[in-house]
CHARMM internal coordinates of N, CA and C (Angstrom, degrees):
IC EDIT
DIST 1 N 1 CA 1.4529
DIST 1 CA 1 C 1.5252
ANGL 1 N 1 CA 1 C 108.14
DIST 1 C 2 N 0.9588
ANGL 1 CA 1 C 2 N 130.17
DIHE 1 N 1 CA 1 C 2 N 145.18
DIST 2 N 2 CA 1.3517
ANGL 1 C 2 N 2 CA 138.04
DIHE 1 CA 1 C 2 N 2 CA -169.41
DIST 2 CA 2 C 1.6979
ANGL 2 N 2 CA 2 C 109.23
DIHE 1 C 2 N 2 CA 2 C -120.01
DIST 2 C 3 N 1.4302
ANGL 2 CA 2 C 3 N 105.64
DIHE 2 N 2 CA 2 C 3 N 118.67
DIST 3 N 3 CA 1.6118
ANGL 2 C 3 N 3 CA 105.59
DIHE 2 CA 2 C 3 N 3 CA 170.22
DIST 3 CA 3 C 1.5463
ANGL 3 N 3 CA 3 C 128.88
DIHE 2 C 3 N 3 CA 3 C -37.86
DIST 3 C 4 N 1.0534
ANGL 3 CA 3 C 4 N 115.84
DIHE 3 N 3 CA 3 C 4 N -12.32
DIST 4 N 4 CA 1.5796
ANGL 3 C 4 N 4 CA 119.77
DIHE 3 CA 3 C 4 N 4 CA 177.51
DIST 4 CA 4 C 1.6584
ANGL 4 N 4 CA 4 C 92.29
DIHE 3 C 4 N 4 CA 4 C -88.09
DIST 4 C 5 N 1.1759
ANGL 4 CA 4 C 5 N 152.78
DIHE 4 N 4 CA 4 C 5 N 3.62
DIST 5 N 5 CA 1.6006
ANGL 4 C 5 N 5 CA 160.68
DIHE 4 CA 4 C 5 N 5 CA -147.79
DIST 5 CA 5 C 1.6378
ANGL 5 N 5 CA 5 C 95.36
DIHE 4 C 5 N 5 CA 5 C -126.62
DIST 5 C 6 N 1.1267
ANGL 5 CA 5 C 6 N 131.35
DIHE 5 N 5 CA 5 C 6 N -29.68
DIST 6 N 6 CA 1.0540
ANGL 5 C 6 N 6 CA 131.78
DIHE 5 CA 5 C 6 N 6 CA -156.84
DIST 6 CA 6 C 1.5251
ANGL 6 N 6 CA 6 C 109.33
DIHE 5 C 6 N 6 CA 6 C -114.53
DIST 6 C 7 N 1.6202
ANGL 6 CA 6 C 7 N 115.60
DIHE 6 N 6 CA 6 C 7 N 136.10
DIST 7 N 7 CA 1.3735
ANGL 6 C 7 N 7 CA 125.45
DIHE 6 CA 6 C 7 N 7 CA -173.30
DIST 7 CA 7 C 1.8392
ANGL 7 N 7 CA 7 C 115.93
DIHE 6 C 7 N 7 CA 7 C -102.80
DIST 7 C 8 N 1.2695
ANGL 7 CA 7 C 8 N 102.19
DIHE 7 N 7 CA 7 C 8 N 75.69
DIST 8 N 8 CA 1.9951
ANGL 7 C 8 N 8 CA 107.93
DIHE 7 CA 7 C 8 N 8 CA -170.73
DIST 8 CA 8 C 1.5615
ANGL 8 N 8 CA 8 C 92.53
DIHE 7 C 8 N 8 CA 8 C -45.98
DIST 8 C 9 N 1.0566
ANGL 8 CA 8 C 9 N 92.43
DIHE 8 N 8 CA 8 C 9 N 165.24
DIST 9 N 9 CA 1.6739
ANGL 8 C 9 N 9 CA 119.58
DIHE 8 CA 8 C 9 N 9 CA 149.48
DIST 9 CA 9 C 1.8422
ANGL 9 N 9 CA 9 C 110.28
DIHE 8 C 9 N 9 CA 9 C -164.89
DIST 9 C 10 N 1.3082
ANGL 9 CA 9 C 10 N 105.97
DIHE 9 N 9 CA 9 C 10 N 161.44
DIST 10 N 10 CA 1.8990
ANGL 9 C 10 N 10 CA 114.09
DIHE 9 CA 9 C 10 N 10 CA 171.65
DIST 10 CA 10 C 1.5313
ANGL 10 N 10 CA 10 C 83.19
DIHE 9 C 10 N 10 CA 10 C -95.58
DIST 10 C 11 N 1.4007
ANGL 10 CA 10 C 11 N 85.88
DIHE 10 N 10 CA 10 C 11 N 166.97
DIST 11 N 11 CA 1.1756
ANGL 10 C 11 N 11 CA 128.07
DIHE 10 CA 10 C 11 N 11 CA 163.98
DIST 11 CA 11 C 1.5090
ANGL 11 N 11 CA 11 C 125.63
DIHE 10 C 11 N 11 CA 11 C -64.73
DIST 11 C 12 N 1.4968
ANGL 11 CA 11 C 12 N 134.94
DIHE 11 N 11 CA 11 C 12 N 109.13
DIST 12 N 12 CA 1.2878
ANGL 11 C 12 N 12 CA 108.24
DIHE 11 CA 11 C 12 N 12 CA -170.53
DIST 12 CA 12 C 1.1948
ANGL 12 N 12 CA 12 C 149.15
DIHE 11 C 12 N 12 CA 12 C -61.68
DIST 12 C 13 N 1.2940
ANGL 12 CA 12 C 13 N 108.69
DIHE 12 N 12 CA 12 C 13 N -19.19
DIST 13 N 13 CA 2.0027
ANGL 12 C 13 N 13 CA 124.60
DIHE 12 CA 12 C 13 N 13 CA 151.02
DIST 13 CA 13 C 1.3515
ANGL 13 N 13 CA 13 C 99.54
DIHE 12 C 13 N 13 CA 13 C -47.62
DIST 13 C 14 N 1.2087
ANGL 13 CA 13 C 14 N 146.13
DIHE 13 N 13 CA 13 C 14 N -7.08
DIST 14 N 14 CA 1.5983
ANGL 13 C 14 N 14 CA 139.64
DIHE 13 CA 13 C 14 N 14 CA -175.37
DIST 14 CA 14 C 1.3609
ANGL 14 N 14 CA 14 C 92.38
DIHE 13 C 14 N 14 CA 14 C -73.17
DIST 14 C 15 N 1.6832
ANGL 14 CA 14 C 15 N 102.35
DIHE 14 N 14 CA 14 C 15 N 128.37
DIST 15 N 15 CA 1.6739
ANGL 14 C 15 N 15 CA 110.17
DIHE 14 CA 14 C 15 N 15 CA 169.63
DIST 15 CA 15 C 1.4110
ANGL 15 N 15 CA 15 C 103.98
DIHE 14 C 15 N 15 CA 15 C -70.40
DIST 15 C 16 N 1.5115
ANGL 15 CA 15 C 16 N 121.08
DIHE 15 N 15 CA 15 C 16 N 168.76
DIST 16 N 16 CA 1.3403
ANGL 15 C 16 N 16 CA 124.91
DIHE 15 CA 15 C 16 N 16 CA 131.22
DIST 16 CA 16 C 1.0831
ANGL 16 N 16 CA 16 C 155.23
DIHE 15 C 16 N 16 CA 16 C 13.53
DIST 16 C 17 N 1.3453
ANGL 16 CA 16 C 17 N 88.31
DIHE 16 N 16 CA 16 C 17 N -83.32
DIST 17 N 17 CA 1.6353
ANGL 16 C 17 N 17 CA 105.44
DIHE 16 CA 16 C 17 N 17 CA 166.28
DIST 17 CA 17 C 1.7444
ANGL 17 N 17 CA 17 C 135.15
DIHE 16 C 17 N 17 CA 17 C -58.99
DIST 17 C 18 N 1.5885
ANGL 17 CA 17 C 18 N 89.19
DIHE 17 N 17 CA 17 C 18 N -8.51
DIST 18 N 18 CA 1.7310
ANGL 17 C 18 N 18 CA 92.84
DIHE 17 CA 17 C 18 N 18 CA -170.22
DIST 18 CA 18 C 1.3060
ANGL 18 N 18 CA 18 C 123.94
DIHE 17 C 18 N 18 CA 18 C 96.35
DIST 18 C 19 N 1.4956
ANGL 18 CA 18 C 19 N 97.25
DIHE 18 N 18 CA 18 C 19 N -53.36
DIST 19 N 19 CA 1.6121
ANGL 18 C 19 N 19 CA 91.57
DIHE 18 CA 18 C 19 N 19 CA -176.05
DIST 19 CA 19 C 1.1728
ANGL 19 N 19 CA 19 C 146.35
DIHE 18 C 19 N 19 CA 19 C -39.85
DIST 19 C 20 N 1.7635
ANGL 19 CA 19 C 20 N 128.58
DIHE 19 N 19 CA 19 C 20 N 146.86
DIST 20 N 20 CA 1.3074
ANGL 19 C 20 N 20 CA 108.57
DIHE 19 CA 19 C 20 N 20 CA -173.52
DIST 20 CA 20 C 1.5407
ANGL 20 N 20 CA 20 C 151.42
DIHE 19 C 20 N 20 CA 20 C 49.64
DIST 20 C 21 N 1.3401
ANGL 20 CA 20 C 21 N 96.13
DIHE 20 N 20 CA 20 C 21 N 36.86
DIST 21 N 21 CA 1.4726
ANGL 20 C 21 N 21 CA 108.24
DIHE 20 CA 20 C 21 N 21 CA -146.82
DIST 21 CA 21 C 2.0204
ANGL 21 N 21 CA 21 C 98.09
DIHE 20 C 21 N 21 CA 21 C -125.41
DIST 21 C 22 N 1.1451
ANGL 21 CA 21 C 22 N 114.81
DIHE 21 N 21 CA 21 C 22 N 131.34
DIST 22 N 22 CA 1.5968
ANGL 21 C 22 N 22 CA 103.20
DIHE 21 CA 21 C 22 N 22 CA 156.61
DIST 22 CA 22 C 1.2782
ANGL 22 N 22 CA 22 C 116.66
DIHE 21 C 22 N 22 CA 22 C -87.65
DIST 22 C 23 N 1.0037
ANGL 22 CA 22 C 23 N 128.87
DIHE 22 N 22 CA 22 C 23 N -171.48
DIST 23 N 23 CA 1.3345
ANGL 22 C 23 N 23 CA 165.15
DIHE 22 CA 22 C 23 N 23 CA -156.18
DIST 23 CA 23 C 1.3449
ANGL 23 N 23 CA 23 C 117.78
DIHE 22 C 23 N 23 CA 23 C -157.05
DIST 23 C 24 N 1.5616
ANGL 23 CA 23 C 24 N 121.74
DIHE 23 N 23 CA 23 C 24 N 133.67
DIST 24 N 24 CA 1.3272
ANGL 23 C 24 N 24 CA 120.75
DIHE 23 CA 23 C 24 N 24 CA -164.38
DIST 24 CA 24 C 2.0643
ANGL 24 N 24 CA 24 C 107.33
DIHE 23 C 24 N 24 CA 24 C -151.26
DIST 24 C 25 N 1.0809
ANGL 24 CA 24 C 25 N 109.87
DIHE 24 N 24 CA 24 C 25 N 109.21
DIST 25 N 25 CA 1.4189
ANGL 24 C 25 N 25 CA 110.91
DIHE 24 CA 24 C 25 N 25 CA 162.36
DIST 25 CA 25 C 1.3928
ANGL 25 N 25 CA 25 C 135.64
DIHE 24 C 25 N 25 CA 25 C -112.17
DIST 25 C 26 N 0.8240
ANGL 25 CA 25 C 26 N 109.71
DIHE 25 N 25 CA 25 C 26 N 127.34
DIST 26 N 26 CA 2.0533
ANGL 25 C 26 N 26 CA 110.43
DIHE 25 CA 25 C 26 N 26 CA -174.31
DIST 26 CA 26 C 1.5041
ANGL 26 N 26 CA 26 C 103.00
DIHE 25 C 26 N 26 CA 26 C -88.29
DIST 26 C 27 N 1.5516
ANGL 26 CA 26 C 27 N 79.59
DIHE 26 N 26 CA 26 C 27 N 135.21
DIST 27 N 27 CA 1.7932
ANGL 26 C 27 N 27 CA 114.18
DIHE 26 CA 26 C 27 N 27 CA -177.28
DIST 27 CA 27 C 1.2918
ANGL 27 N 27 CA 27 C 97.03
DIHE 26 C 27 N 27 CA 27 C -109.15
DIST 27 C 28 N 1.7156
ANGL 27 CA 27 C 28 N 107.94
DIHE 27 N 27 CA 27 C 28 N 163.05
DIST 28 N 28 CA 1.3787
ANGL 27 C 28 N 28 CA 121.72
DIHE 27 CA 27 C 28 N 28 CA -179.01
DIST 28 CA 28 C 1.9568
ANGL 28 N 28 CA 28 C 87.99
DIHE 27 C 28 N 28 CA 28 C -63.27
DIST 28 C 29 N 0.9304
ANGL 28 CA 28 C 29 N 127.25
DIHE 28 N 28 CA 28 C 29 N -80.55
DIST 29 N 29 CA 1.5967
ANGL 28 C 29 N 29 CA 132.83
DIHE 28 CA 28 C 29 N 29 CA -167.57
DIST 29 CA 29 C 1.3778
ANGL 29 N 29 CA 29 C 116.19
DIHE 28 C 29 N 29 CA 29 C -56.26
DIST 29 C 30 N 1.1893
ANGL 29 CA 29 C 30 N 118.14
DIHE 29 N 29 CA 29 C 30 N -30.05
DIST 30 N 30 CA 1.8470
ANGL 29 C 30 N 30 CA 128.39
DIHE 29 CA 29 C 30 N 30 CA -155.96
DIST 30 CA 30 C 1.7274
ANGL 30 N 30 CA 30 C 110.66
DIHE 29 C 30 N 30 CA 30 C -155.93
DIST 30 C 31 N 1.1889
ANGL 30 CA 30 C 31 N 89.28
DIHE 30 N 30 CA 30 C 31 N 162.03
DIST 31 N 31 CA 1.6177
ANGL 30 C 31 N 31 CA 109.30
DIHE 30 CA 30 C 31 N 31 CA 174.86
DIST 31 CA 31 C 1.2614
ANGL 31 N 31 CA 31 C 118.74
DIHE 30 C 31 N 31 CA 31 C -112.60
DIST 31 C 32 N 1.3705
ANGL 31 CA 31 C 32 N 124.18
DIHE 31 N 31 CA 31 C 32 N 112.67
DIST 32 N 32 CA 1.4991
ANGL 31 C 32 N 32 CA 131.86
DIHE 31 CA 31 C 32 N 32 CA -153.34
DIST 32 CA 32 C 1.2483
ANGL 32 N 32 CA 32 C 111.84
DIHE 31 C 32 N 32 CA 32 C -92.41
DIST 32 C 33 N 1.3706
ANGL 32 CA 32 C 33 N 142.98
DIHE 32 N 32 CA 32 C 33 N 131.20
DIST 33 N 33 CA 1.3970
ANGL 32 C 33 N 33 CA 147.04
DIHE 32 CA 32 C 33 N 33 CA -150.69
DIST 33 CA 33 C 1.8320
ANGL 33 N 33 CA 33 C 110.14
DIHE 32 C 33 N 33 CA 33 C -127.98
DIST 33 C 34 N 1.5302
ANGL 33 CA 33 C 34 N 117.28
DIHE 33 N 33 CA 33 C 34 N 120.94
DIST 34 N 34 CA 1.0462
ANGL 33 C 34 N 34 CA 91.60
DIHE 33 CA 33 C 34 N 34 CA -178.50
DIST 34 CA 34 C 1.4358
ANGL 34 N 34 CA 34 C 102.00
DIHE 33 C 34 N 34 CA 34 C -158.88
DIST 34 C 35 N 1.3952
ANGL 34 CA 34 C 35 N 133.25
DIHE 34 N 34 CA 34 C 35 N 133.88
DIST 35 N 35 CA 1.5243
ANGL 34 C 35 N 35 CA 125.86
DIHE 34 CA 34 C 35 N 35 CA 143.29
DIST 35 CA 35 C 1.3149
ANGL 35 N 35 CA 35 C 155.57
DIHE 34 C 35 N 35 CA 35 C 12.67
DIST 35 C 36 N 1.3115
ANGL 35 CA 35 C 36 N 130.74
DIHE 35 N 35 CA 35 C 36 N 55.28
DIST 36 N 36 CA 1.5343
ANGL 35 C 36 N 36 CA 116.40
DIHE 35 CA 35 C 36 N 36 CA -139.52
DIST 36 CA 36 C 2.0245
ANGL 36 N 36 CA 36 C 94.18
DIHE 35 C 36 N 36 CA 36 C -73.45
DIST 36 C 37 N 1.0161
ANGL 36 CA 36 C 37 N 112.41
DIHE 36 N 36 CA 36 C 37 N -28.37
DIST 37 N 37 CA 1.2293
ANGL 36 C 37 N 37 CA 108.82
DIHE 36 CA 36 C 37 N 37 CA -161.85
DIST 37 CA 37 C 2.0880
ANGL 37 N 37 CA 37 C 103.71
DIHE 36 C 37 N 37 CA 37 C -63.93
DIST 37 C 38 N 1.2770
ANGL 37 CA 37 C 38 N 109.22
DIHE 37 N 37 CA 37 C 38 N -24.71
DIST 38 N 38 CA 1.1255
ANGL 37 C 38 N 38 CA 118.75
DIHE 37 CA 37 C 38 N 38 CA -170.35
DIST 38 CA 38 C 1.7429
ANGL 38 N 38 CA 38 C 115.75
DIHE 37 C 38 N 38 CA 38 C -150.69
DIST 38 C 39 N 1.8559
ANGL 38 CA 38 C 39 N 102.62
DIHE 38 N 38 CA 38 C 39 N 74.09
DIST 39 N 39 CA 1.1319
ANGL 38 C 39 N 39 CA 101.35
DIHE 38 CA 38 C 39 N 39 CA -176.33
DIST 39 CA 39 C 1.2380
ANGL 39 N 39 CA 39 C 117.22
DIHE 38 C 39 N 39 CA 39 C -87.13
DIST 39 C 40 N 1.3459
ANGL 39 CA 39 C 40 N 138.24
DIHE 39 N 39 CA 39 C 40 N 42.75
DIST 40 N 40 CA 1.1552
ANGL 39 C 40 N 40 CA 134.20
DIHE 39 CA 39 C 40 N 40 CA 165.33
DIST 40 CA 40 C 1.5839
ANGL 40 N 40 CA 40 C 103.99
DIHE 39 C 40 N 40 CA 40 C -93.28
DIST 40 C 41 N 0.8540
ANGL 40 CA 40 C 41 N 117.89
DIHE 40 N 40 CA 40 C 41 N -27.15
DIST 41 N 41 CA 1.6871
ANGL 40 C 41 N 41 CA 125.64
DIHE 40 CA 40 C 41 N 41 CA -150.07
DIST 41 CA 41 C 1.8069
ANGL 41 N 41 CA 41 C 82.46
DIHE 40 C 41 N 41 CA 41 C -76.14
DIST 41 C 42 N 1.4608
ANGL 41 CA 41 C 42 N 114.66
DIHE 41 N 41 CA 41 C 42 N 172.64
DIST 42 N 42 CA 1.0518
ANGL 41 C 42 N 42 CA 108.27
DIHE 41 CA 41 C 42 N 42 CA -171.02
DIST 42 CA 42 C 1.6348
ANGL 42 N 42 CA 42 C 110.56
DIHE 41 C 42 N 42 CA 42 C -93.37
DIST 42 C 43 N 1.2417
ANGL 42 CA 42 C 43 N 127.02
DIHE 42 N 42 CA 42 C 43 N -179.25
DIST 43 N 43 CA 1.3490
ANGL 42 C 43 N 43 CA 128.40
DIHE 42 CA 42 C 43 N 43 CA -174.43
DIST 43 CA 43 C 1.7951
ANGL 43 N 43 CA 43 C 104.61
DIHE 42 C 43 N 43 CA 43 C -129.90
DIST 43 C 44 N 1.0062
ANGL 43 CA 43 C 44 N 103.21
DIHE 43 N 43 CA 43 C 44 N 135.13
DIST 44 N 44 CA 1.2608
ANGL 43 C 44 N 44 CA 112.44
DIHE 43 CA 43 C 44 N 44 CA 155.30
DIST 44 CA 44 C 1.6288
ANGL 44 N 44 CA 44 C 146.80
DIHE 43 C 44 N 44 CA 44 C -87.13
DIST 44 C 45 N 1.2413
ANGL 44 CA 44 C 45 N 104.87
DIHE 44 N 44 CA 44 C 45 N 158.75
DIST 45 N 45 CA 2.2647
ANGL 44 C 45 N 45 CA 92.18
DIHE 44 CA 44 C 45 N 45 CA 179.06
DIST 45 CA 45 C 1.4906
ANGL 45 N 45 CA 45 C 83.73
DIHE 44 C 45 N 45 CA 45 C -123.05
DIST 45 C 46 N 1.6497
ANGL 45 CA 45 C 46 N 78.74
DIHE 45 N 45 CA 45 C 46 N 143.51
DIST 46 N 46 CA 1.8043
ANGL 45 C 46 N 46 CA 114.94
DIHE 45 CA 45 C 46 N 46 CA 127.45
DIST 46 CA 46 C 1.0851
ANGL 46 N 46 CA 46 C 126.43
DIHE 45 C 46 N 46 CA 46 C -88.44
DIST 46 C 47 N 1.2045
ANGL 46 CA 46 C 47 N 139.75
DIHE 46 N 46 CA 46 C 47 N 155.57
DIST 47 N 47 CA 1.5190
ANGL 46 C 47 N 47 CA 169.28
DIHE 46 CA 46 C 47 N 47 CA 65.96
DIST 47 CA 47 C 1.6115
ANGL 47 N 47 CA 47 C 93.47
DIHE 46 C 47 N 47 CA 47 C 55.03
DIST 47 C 48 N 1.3130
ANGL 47 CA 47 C 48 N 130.66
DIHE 47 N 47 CA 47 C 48 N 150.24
DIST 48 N 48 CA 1.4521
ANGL 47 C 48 N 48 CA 136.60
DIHE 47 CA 47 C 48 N 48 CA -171.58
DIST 48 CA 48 C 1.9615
ANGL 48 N 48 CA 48 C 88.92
DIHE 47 C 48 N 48 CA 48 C -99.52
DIST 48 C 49 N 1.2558
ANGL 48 CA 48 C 49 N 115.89
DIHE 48 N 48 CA 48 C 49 N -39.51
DIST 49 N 49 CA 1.0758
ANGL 48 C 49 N 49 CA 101.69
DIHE 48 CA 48 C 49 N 49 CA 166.69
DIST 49 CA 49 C 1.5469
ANGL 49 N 49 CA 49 C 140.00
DIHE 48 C 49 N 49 CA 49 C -75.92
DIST 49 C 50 N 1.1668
ANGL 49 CA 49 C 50 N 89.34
DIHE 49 N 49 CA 49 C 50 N -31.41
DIST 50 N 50 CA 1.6507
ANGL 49 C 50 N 50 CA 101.60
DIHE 49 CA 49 C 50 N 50 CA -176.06
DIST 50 CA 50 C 1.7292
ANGL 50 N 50 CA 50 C 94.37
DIHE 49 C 50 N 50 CA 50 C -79.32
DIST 50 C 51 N 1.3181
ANGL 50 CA 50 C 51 N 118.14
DIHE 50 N 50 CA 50 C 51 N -13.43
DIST 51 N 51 CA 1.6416
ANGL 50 C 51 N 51 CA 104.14
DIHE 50 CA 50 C 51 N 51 CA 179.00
DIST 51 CA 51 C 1.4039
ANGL 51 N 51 CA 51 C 103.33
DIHE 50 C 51 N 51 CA 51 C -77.17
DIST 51 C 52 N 1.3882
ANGL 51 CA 51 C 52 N 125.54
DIHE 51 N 51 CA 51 C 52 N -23.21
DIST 52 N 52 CA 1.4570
ANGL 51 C 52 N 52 CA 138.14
DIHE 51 CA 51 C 52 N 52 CA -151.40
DIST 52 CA 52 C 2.0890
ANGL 52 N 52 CA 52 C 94.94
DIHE 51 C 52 N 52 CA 52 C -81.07
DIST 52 C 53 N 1.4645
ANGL 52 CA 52 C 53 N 92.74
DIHE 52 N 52 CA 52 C 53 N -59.67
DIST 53 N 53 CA 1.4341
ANGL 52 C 53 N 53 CA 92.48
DIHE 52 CA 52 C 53 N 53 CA -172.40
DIST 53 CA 53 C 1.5173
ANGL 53 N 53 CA 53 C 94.14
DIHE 52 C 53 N 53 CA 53 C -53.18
DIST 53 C 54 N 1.6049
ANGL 53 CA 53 C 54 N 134.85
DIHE 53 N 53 CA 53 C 54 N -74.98
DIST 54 N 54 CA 1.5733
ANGL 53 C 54 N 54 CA 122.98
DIHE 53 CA 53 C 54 N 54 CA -154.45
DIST 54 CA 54 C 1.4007
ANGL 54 N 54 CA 54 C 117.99
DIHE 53 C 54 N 54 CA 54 C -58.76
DIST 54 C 55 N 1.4597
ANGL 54 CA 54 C 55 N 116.73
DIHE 54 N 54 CA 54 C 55 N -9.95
DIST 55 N 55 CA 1.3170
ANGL 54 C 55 N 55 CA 100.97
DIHE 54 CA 54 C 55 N 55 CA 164.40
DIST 55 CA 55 C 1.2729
ANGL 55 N 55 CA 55 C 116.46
DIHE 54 C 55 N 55 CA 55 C -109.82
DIST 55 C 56 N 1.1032
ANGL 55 CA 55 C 56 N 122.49
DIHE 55 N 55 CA 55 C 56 N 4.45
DIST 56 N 56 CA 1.8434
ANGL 55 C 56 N 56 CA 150.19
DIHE 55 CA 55 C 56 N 56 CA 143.43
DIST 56 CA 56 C 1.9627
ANGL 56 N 56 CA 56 C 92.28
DIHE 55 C 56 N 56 CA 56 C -42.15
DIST 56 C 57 N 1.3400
ANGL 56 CA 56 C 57 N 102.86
DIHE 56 N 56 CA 56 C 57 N -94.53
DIST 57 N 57 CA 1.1111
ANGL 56 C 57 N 57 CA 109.70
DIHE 56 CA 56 C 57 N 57 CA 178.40
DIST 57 CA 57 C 2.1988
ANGL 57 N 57 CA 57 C 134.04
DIHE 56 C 57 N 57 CA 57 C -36.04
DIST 57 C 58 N 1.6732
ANGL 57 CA 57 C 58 N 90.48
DIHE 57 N 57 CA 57 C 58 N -60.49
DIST 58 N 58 CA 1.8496
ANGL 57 C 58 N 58 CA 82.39
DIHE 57 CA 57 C 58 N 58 CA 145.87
DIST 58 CA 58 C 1.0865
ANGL 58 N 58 CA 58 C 133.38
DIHE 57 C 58 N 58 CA 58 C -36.35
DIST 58 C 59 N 1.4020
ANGL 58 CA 58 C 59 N 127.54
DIHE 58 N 58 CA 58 C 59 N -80.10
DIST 59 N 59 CA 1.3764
ANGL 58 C 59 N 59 CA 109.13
DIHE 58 CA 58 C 59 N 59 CA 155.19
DIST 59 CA 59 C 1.1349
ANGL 59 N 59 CA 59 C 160.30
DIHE 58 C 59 N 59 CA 59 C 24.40
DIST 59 C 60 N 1.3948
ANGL 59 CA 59 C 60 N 85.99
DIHE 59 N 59 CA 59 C 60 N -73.46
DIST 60 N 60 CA 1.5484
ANGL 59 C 60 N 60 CA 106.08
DIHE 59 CA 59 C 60 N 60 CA -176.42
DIST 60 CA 60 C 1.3074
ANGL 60 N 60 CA 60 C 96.96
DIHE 59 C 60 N 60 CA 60 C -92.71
DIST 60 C 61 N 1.1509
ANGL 60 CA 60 C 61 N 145.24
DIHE 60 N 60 CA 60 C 61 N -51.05
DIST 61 N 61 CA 1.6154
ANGL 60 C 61 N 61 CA 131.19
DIHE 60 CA 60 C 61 N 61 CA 159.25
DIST 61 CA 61 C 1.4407
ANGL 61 N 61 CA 61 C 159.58
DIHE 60 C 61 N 61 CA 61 C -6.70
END
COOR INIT
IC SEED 1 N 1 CA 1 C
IC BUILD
């Protein structure tokens, strides 16, 4: 799959400014993880499940 394939968005608690912030796009298989401050760098996936528990788990936090 190629990063030009993929539709980012932040998070909506993301300030303004950008900072510190990921970036997240859903794949048919996975949930793509990435840097907003530096999207060249590469991004990684989770698992549709394993994304479920950590933001399962946030949550609850």
């Amino acid at each position: 799959m190629s990063k030009t394939e993929l539709v980012w968005f932040k998070s909506s608690h993301s300030g303004s400014s950008g900072d510190d912030c990921i970036e997240i796009a859903v794949a048919e298989q996975a949930i793509c993880v990435r840097d907003s401050k530096d999207v060249t760098r590469p991004h990684f996936a989770v698992g549709r499940a394993e994304w479920a528990r950590f933001v399962g788990f946030v949550a609850e936090a």
